[in-house]
C-alpha positions as CSV (number, residue, x, y, z in Angstrom):
1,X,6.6,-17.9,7.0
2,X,9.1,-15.9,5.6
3,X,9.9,-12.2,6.9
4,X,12.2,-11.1,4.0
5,X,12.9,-12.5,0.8
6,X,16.3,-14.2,2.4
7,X,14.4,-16.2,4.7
8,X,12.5,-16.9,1.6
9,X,15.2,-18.0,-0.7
10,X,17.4,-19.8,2.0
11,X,13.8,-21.9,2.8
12,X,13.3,-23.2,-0.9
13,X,16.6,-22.8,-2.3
14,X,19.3,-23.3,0.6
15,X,21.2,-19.8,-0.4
16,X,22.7,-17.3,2.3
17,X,21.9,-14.3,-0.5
18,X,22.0,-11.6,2.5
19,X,21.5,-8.7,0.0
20,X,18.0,-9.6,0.2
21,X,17.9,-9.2,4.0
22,X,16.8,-5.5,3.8
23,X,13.6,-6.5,1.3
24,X,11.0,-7.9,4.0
25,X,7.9,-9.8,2.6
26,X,5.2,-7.3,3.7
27,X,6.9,-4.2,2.3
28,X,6.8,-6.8,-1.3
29,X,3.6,-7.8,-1.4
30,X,2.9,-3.5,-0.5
31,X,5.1,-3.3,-3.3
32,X,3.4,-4.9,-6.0
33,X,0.1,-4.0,-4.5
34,X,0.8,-0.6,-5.4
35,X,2.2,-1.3,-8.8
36,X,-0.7,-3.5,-9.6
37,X,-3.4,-0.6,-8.6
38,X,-1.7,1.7,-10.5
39,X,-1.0,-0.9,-13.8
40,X,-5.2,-0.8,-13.6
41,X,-6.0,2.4,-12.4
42,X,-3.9,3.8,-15.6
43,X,-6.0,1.1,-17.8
44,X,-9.7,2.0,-16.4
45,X,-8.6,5.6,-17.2
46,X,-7.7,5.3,-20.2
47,X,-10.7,3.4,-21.1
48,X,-12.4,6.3,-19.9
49,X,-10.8,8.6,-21.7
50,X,-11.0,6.5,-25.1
51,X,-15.1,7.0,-24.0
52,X,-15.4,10.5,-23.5
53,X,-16.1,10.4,-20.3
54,X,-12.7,12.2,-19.2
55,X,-10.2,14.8,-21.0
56,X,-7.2,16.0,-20.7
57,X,-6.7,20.2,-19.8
58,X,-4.5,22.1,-21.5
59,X,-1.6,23.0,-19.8
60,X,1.5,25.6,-19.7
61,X,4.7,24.1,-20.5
62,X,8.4,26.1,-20.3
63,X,10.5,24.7,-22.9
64,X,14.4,25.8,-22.9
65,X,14.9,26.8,-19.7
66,X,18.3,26.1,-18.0
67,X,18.2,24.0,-14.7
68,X,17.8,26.2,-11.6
69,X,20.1,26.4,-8.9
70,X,17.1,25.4,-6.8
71,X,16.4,22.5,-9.1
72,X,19.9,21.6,-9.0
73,X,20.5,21.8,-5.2
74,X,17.6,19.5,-4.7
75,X,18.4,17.0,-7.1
76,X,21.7,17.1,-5.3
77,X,20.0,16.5,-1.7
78,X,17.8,13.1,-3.2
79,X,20.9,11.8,-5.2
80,X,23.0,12.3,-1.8
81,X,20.7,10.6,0.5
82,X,20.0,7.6,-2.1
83,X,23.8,7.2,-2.3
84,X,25.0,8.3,1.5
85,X,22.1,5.2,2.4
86,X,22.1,2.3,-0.3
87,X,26.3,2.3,-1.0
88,X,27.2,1.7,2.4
89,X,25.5,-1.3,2.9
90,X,28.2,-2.7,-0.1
91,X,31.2,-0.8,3.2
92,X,29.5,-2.9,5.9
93,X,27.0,-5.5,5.5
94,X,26.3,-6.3,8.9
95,X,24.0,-3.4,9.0
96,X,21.7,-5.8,6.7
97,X,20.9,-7.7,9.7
98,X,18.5,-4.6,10.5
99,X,18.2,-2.5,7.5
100,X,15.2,-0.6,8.6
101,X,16.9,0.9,11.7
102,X,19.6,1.5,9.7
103,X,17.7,3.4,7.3
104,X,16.6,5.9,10.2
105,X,20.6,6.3,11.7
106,X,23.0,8.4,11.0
107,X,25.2,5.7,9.2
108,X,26.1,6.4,5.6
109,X,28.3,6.5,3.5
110,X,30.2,10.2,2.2
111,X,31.3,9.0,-0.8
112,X,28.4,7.2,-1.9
113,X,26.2,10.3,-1.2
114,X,28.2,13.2,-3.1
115,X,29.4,10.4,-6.1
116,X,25.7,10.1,-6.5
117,X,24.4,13.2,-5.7
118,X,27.0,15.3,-7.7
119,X,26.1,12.5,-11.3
120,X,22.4,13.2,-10.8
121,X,23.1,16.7,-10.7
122,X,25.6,16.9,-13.3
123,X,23.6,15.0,-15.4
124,X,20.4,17.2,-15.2
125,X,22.6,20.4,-15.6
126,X,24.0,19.0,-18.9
127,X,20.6,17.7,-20.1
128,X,19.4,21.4,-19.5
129,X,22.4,22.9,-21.3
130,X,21.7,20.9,-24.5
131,X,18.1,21.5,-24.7
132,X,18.0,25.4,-23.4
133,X,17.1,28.3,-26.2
134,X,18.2,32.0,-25.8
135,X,14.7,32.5,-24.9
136,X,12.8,30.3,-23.1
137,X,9.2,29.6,-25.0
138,X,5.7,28.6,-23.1
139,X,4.0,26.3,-25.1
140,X,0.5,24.5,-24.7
141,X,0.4,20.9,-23.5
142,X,-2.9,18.8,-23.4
143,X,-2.3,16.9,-20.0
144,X,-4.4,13.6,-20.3
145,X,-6.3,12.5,-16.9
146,X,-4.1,9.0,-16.9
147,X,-0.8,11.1,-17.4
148,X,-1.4,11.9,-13.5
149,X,-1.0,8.7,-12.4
150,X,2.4,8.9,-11.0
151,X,1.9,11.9,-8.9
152,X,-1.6,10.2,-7.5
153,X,0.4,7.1,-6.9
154,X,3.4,8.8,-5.0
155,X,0.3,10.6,-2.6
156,X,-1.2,7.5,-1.7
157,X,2.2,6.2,-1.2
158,X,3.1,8.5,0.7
159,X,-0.1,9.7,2.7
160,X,-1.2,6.4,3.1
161,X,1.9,5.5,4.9
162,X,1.0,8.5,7.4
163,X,-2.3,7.5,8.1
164,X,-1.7,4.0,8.4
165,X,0.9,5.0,10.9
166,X,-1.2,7.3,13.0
167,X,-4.5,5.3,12.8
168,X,-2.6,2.7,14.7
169,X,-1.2,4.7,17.4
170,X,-4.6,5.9,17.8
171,X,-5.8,2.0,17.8
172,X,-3.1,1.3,20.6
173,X,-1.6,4.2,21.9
174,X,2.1,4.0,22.8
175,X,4.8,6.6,23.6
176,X,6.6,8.5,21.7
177,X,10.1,7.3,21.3
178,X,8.4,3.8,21.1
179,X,6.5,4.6,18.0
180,X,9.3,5.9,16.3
181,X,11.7,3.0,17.8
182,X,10.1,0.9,14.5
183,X,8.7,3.1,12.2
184,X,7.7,0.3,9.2
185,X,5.5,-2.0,11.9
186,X,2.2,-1.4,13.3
187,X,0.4,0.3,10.0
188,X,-3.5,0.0,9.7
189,X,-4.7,-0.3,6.5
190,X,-7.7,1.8,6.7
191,X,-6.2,4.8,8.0
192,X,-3.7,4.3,5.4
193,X,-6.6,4.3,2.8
194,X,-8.3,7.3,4.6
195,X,-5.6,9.3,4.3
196,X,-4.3,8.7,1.1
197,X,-8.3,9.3,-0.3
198,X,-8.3,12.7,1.2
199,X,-4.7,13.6,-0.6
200,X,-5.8,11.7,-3.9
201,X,-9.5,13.2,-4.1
202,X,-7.7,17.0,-3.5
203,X,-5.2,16.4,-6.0
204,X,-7.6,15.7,-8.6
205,X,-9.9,18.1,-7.6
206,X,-7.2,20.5,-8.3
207,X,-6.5,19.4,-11.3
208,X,-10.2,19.5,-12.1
209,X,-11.1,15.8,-13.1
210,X,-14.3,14.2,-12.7
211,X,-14.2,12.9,-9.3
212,X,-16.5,10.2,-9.3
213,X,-15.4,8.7,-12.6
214,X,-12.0,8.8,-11.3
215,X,-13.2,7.1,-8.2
216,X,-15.1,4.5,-10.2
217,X,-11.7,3.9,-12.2
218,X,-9.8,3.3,-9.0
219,X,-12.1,1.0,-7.3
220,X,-11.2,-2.2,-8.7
221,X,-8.0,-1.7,-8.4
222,X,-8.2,-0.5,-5.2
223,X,-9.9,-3.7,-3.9
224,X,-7.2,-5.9,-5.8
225,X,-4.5,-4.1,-4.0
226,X,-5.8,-4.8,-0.1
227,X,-6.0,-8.6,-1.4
228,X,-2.5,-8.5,-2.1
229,X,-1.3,-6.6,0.9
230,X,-3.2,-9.2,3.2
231,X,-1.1,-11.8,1.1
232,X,2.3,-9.6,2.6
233,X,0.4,-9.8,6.3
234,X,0.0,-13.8,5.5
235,X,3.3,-14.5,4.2
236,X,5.6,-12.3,7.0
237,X,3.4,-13.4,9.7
238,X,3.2,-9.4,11.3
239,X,0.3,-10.4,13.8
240,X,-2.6,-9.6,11.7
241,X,-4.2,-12.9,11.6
242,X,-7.1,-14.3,13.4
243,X,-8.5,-15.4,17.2
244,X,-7.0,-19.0,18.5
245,X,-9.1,-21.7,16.6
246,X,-8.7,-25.4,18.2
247,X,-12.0,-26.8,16.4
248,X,-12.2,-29.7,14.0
249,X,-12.0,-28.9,10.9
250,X,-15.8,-29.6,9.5
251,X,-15.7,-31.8,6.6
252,X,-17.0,-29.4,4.4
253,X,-13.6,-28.0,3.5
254,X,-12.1,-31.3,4.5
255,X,-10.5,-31.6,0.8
256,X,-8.7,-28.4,2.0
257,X,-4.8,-27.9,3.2
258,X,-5.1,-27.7,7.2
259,X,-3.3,-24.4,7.2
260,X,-6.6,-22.8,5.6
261,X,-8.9,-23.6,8.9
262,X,-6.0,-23.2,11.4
263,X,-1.9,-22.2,11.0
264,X,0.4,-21.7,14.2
265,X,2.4,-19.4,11.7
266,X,6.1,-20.7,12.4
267,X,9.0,-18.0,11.9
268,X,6.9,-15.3,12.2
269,X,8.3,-11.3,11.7
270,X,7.0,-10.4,15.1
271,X,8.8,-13.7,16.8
272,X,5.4,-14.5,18.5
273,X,4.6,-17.5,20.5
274,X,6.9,-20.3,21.5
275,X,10.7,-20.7,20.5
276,X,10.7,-23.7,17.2
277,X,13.0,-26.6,17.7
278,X,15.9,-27.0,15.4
279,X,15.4,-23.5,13.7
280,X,16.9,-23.5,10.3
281,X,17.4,-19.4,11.1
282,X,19.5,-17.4,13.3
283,X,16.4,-15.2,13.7
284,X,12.2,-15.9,13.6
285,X,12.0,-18.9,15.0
286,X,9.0,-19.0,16.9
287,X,4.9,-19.8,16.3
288,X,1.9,-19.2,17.7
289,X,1.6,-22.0,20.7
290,X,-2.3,-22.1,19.7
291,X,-3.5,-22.3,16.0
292,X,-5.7,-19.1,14.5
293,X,-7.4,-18.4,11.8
294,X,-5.5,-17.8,8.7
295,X,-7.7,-14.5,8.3
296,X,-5.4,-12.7,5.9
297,X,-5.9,-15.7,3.0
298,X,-9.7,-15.0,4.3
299,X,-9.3,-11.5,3.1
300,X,-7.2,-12.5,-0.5
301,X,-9.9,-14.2,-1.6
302,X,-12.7,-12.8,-0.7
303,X,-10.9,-9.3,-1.9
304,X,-10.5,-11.1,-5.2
305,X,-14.1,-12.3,-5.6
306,X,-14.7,-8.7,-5.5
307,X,-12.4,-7.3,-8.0
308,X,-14.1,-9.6,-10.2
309,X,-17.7,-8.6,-9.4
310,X,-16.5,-4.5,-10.0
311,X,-14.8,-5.5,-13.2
312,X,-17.7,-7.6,-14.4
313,X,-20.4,-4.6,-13.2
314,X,-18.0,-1.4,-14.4
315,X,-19.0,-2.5,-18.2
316,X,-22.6,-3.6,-17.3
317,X,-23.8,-0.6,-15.3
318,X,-22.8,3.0,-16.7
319,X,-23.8,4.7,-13.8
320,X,-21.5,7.5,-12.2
321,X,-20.2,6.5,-9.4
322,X,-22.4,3.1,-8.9
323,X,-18.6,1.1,-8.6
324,X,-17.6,3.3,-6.2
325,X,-20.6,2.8,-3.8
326,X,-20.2,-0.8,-4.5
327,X,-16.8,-1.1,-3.5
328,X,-17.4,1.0,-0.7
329,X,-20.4,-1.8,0.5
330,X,-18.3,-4.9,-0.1
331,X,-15.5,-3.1,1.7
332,X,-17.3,-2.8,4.7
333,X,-19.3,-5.8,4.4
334,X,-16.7,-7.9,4.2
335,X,-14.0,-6.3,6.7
336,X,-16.7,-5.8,9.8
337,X,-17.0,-9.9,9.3
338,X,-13.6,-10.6,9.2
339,X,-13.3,-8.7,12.4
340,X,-15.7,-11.2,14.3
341,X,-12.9,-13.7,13.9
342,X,-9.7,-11.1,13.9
343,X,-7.3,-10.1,16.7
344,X,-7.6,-6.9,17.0
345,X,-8.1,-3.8,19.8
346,X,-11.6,-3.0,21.0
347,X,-13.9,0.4,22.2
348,X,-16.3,0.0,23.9
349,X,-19.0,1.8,22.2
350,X,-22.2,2.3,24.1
351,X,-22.2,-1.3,25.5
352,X,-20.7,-2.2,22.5
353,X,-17.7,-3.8,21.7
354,X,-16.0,-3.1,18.5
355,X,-13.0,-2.3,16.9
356,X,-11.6,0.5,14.9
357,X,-12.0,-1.4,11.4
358,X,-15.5,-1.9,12.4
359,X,-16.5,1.4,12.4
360,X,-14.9,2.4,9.3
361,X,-16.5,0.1,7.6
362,X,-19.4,0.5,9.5
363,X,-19.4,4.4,8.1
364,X,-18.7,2.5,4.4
365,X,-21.6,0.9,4.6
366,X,-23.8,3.6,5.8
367,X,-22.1,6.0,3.3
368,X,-23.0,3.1,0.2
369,X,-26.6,2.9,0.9
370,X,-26.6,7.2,0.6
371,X,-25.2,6.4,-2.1
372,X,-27.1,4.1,-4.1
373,X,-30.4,5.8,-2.7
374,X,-29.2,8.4,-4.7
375,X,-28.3,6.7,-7.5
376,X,-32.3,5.4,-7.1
377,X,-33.9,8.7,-6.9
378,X,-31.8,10.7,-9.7
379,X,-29.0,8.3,-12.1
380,X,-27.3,10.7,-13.3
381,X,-26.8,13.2,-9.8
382,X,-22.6,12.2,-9.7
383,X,-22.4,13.1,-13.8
């Protein structure tokens, strides 16, 4: 396993590159999940768009108006931060060793934050100077349904960071100062999506797009994007993988690596299980005693089967809405299995046993067959 792209690099290439420290595998693989789903979600749009089945609104736009002091005083603030946290690592690069507490302390560096924050506002102030007019004009901008993407894709980043934070305290609640101790670890990827749907869906309500074609557009991508996060899960070794298998490996997949029925996950993020002899790191260097199920490479494939079924269908079937309420089905369909074989917390739910993931996706489900009954009874009722 590899925790951050150091441990990564030092593994396959035998450098000490300790700028890399601070870049943990999860938070990649998050990284280019989010890049990825919005690369597609932009494409699907536009493809929409290009069909006439979504159009831009018309929109106010100031032109030559000087920079506010408002304006200015907050660029300021985000240029200071970026520089008071990001140059000092360049002052003292021990504080590499654990970047993300770093990150949340007072450490910094002065100089770094007003060098940067004074450019970025200098530089918007003279930008504004060049381009202001003795009086300012509003003109009329169409505003194309895919030119939103950015602000969409900075309230599921952000949102979804929320929820996936207080979904799991709600999974396992802890106290306070212990959930803030490590604010990066312990997300749930469901209450991540929850969350950032709700932010999304009233964003683009307020901007008056179609919903459900915008829903139909994101699905896809949606479902490539959890694939690739389970890939960061896999590859940092954070604890989400399966229960303790000890079985024989049946002779069906017999052609297949080992590590794909059972992996002890050696040098794992969460330094889980017993110490590893000879550990080529100073840090990580434990696995799992017992083997489990490699559930997250479960989850990458199976999540990639499924983008391809929603971008064969999203061509096929022209239905409003239909690739929504499919992705919402093989969601749930396929995390409630994965859960069978998953480490995870359980309620007990009228006798039951079951975890949180199963009963979002049991609600997925549930909320798909709605769905496609309505689809059944009246085609064109999400239009």
């Amino acid at each position: 396993m590899y925790p951050t792209l150091f441990h990564l690099c030092k593994d396959l290439f035998g450098v000490d590159w300790n700028f890399l420290k601070p870049v943990n595998s999860f938070g990649f693989f998050v990284a280019i999940a989010f890049l990825s789903a919005a690369f597609l979600f932009r494409k699907e749009i536009i493809r929409k768009e290009k069909e006439g089945l979504l159009y831009g609104k018309l929109s106010i736009a100031i032109e030559g108006k000087k920079a506010s002091l408002i304006e200015l005083i907050i660029l300021f603030l985000i240029g200071f931060i970026i520089g008071f946290k990001f140059l000092y690592p360049f002052y003292d690069s021990s504080i590499l060793n654990d970047f993300q507490h770093y990150i949340l302390s007072c450490k910094g560096s002065l100089f770094g934050g007003f060098a940067i924050g004074l450019g970025v506002a200098g530089q918007n102030y003279y930008q504004s100077e060049k381009t202001k007019l003795p009086e300012p004009i509003k003109v009329e901008k169409e505003v194309k349904p895919h030119e939103h993407i950015s602000n969409i894709t900075l309230l599921a980043l952000v949102f979804g960071f929320l929820g996936a934070k207080i979904f799991a305290w709600l999974e396992d609640p802890v106290p306070l100062s212990e959930f803030l101790h490590d604010p990066f670890s312990g997300l749930t990827i469901y209450g991540g999506l929850i969350a950032a749907s709700v932010a999304c869906i009233s964003y683009i309500r307020k901007q008056k797009l179609h919903v459900f074609h915008m829903l139909d557009a994101v699905s896809p991508a949606l479902m490539l994007a959890y694939g690739i996060g389970r890939l960061g899960c896999h590859f940092s070794g954070d604890g989400d993988w399966g229960i303790k298998n000890t079985a024989a490996k049946p002779d069906l997949i017999s052609i297949l690596p080992d590590w794909i029925w059972c992996y002890d996950y050696p040098n794992n993020v969460i330094n889980k299980g017993i110490r590893i002899q000879d550990c080529m790191y100073s840090d990580y260097c434990y696995k799992l005693a017992t083997p489990v199920f490699p559930t997250p490479i479960y989850e990458f494939v199976i999540c990639l089967f499924i983008f391809g079924l929603l971008m064969y269908f999203r061509k096929k079937i022209k239905l409003t809405g239909f690739i929504f309420i499919s992705y919402l089905f093989f969601n749930g369909i396929e995390r409630f299995i994965i859960e069978l074989i998953r480490v995870n917390e359980t309620y007990n739910l009228f006798g039951l046993l079951i975890t949180q993931a199963q009963i979002i996706s049991t609600l997925f489900i549930l909320t798909s067959f709605i769905g496609f009954r309505i689809l059944w009874k009246n085609p064109r009722y999400f239009d």
